[in-house]
C-alpha positions in Angstrom: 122.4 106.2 101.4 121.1 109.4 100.8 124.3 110.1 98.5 122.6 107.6 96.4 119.1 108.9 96.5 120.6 112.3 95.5 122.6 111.3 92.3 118.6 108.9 91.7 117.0 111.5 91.6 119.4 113.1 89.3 118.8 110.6 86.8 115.2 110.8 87.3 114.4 114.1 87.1 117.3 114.9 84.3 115.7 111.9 81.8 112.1 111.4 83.0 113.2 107.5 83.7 112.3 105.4 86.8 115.5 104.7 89.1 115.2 101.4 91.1 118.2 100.6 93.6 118.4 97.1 94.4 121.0 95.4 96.3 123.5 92.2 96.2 120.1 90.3 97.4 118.1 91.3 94.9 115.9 93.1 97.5 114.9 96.9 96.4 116.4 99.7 98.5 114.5 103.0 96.3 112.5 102.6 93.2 111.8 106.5 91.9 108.9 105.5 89.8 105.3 106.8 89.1 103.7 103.6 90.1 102.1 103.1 86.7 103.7 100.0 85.5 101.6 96.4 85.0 102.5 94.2 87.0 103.4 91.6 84.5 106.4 94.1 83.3 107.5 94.1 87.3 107.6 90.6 87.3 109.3 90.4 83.8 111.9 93.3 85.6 112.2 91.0 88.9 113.2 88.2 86.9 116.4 89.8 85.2 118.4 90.7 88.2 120.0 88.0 89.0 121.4 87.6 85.3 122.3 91.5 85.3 124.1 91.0 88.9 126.3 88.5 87.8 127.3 90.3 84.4 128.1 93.4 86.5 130.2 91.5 89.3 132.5 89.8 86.4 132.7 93.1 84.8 135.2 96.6 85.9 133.3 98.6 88.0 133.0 101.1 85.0 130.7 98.6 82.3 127.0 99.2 82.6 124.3 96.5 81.0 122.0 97.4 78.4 119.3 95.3 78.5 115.6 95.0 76.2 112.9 92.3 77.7 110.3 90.3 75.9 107.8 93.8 76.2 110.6 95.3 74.6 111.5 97.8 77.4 114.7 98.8 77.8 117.2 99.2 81.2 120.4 100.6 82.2 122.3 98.9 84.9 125.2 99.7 86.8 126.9 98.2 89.3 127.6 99.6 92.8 131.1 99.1 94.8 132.0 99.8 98.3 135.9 99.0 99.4 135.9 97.0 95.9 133.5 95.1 97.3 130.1 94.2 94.8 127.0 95.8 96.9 124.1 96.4 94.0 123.1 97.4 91.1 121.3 101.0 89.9 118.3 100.0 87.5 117.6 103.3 85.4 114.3 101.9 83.3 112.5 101.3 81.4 112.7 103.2 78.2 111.8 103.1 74.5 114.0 102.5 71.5 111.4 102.5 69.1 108.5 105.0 69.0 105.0 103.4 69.7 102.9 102.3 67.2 99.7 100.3 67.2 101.7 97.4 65.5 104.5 97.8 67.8 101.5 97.4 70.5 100.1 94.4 68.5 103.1 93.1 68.2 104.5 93.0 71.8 101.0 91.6 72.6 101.2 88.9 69.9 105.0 87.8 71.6 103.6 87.8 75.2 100.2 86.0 74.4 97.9 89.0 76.1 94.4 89.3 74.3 92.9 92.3 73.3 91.9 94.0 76.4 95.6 94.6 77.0 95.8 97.0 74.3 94.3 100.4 75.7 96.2 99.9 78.9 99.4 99.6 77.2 99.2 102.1 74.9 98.5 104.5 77.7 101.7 102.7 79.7 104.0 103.1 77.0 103.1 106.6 75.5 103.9 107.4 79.1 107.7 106.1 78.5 110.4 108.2 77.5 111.7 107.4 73.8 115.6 107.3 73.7 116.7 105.5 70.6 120.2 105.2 70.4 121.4 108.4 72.5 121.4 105.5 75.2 124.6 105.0 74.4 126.0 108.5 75.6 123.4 108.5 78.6 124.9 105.5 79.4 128.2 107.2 79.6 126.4 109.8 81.8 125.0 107.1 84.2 128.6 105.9 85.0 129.6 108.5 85.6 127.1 110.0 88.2 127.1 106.8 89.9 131.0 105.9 90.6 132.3 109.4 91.0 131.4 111.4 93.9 128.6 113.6 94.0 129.4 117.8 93.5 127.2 120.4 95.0 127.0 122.5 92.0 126.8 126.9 91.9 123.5 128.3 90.5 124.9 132.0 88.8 122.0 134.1 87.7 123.2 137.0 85.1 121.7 140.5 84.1 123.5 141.8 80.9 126.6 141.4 81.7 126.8 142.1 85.2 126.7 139.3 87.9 123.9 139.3 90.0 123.5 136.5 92.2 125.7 133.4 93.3 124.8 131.1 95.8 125.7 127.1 96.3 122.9 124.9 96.2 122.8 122.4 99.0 120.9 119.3 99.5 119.1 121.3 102.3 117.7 124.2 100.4 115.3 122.0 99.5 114.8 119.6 102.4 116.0 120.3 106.1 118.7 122.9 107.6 122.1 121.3 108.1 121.7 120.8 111.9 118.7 118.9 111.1 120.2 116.4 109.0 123.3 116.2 111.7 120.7 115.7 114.0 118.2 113.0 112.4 121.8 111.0 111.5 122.8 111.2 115.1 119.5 109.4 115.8 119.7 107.4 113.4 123.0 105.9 114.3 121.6 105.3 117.8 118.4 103.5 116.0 120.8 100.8 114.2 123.1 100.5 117.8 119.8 98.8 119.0 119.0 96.9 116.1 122.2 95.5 116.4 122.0 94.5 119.9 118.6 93.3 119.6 117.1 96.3 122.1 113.7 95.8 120.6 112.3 98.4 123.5 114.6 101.4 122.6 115.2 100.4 118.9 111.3 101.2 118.8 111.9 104.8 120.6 114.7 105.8 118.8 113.1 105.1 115.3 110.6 108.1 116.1 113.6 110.2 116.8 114.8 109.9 113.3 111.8 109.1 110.9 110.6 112.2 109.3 108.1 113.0 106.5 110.0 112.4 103.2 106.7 112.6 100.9 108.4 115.4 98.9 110.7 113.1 97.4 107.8 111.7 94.8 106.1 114.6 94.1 102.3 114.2 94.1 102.8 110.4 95.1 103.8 109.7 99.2 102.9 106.4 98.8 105.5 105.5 96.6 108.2 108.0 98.6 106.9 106.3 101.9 107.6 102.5 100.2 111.0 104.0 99.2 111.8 105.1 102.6 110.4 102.0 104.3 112.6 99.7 101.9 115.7 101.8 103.0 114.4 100.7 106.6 114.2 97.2 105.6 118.1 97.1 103.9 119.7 99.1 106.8 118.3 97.4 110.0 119.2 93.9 107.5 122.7 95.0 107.6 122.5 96.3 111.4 121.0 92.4 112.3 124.4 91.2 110.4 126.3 93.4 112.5 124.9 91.7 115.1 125.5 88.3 114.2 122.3 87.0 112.4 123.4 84.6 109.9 122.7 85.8 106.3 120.6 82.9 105.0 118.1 83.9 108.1 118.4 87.8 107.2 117.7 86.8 103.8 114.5 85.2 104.3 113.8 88.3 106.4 114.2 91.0 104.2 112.6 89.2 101.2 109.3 88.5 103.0 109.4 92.4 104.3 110.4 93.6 100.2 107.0 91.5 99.2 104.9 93.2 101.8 106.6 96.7 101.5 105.6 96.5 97.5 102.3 94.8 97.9 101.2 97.5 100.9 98.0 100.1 99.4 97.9 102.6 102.6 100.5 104.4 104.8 99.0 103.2 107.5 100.4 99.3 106.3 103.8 101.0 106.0 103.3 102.7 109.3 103.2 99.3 110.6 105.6 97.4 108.4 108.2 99.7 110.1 107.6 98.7 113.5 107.0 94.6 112.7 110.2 95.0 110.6 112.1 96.4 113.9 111.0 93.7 116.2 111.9 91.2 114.0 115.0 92.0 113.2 115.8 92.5 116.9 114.4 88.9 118.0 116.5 87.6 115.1 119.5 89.1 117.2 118.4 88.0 120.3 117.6 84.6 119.2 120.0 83.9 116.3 123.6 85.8 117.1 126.0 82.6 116.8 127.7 83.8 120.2 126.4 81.7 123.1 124.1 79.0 121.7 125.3 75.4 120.9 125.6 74.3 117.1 122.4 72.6 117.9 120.7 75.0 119.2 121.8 77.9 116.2 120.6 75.3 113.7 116.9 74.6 114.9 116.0 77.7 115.5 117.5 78.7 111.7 115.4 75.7 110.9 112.6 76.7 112.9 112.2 80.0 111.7 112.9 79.2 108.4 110.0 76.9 107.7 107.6 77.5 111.2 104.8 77.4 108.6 105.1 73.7 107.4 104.4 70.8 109.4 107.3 70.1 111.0 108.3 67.5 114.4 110.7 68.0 116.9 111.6 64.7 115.0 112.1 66.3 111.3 113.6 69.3 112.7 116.5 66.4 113.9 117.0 65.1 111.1 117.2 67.9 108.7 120.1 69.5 111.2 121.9 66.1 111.5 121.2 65.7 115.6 119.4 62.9 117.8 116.0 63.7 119.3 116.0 63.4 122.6 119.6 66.0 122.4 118.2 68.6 120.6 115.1 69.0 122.9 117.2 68.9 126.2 119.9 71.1 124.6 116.8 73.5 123.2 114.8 73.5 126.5 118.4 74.3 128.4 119.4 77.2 125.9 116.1 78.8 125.3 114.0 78.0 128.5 111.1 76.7 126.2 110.7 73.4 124.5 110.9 73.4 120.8 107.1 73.2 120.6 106.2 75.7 122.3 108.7 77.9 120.5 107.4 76.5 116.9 104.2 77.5 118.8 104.8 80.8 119.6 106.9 81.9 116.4 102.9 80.3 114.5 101.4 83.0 116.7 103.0 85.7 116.4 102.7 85.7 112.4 99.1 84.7 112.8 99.1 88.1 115.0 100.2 90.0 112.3 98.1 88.9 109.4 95.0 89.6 112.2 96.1 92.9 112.5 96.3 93.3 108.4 92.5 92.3 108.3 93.2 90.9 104.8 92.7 87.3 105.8 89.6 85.4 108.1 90.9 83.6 111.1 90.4 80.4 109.5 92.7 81.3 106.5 95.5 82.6 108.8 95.5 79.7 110.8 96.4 77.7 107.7 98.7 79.9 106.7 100.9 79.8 109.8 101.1 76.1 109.4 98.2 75.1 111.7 96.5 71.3 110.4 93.0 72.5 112.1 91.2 75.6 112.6 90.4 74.2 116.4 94.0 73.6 117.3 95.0 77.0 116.1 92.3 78.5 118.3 93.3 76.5 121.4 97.1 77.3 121.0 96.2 80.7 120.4 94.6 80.9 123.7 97.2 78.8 125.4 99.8 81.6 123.7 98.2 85.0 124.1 95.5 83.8 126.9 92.3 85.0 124.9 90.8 83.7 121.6 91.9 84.9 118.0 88.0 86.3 117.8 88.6 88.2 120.8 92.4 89.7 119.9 90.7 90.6 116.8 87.9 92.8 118.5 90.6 94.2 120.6 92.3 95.5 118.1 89.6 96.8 116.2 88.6 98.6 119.3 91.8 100.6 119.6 
């Protein structure tokens, strides 16, 4: 991982271009960017993966994809390998192959159907862009380059006349942490994804402080966008710890999407702060509750099921028939397995997300009992205080107390 983030920053700082990283999922790992872009060019970006992904996995593992959207902004893609195996692509975009004018403006807003507000804000947005024109082609060349083949520590040589004066390798370190330190915080964090994998949601939550660190310097002037980088590294490794561990992928899919949507949509550290530790205990309870070692087929499929779609309106009844079993089987082989009736574990998996959007204070109490796929604002109040044994009003206060 932070191989990659070393040869992204390369390309960063060497060509002034955002770097996004995303993964066989289409779920972002890094994005290097300034945090300046509209959101309806992120969306526009979002929407190309997949067809990038699937030109890249038919392709050698030396082609990159040149690509121009409807805002005309251009992106370099390359795929990324491990054991021949397809694992992602590197997004270097976007970038200009025209140089901005007011009726290059006009027109992109004529072709996307934006009024005339938009045209001061893209101006500014694309006067911020680095203009390549056709030397893409060799920076393409570059990109492949720096991504397939291993990374070099290179030798910085300073000369006086003709004499040498200094010559001294340049490690990673010299501008992060000491060796030991890095030995040390990838010891931890080795630990970290043992627990992950086993589901230990108790010392996966201690040994994450052992290895998270302050990595603000990554983004220069911006620790809000190095912090969302960081945290969606979180999100992809304790994903692929949870697989280790036997979560089925659908389930881990659904997962890490939901976190990549928070992760991007979060304004304050203290949101990622938080992300981290809901994204640990999650992915530990989907260890505990969905490694396909020593539950019955039944079982494994309602609670994929369950967890899945906890926020519909769904039966005991429609859960059996969506998974192919009888009633009255699933709940006795559910209550057996899981010591809890499949209500109270729809019940309890409706709480627990209700908790978290509480503790976001983005949403009233009414709202989130909606949301977690409640029919009344009174039931959701009395199952909250069957669940947690005090009202959602009162958790709330708690909270804000602390």
């Amino acid at each position: 991982m932070d191989e990659l983030l070393s040869k992204c920053w390369l390309i960063k700082n060497a060509f002034n271009i955002d770097v996004q990283v995303v993964d066989e999922d289409s779920q972002t790992i890094y994005h290097l960017s300034n945090d300046s872009e509209p959101l309806i060019m992120v969306e526009a970006r979002k929407a190309m993966y997949l067809d990038l992904q699937k030109a890249l996995e038919k392709a050698n593992k030396n082609s990159f994809c040149f690509h121009t959207d409807p805002f005309q902004l251009s992106y370099l893609a390359v795929s990324l390998h491990e054991d021949e195996q397809f694992q992602g692509i590197v997004l270097v975009g976007p970038f200009l192959n025209e140089r901005v004018t007011d009726r290059f403006i006009w027109n992109i807003m004529r072709d996307n159907r934006l009024d005339n507000n938009w045209f001061k804000p893209l101006e500014k947005f694309y006067k911020s862009l680095t203009y390549l024109g056709q030397s893409y082609l060799a920076i393409s060349e570059l990109l492949v380059n720096i991504i397939v083949n291993p990374r070099v520590d290179s030798k910085l040589i300073t000369m006086k006349g003709h004499k040498e004066q200094s010559q001294r390798v340049v490690q990673p370190q010299d501008y992060t942490q000491s060796g030991m330190d890095v030995k040390l915080r990838y010891a931890a964090e080795k630990v970290f994804l043992h627990f992950i994998e086993a589901g230990d949601k108790e010392n996966a939550l201690k040994a994450f402080l052992e290895f998270a660190g302050d990595f603000s310097y990554r983004v220069p002037g911006n620790p809000l966008r190095a912090k969302k980088n960081l945290t969606f590294s979180s999100n992809t490794m304790t994903r692929q710890a949870a697989a280790r561990g036997g979560v089925e992928p659908q389930y881990l899919h659904a997962i890490s999407e939901k976190f990549a949507f928070k992760i991007e949509a979060a304004v304050a550290m203290s949101e990622l702060d938080s992300l981290e530790f809901n994204m640990i205990e999650e992915y530990c309870e989907a260890v505990q509750n969905f490694t396909v070692k020593g539950y019955s087929e039944v079982v494994r499929k309602a609670l994929m099921h369950i967890n899945l779609y906890f926020k519909e309106p769904i039966t005991v009844q429609s859960i059996a028939n969506e998974i192919g079993f009888n009633r009255n089987y699933l709940a006795k082989k559910f209550k057996e397995e899981m010591h809890i009736s499949v209500i109270d574990y729809i019940h309890k998996k409706r709480i627990d997300e209700a908790i978290f959007l509480l503790e976001q204070g983005r949403l009233s109490i009414t709202d989130i009992g909606i949301q977690v796929g409640f029919s009344s604002y009174n039931y959701f109040c009395k199952i909250f205080k069957d669940v947690k044994g005090l009202t959602a009003t009162e958790y709330k206060g708690s909270k804000q107390v602390e």
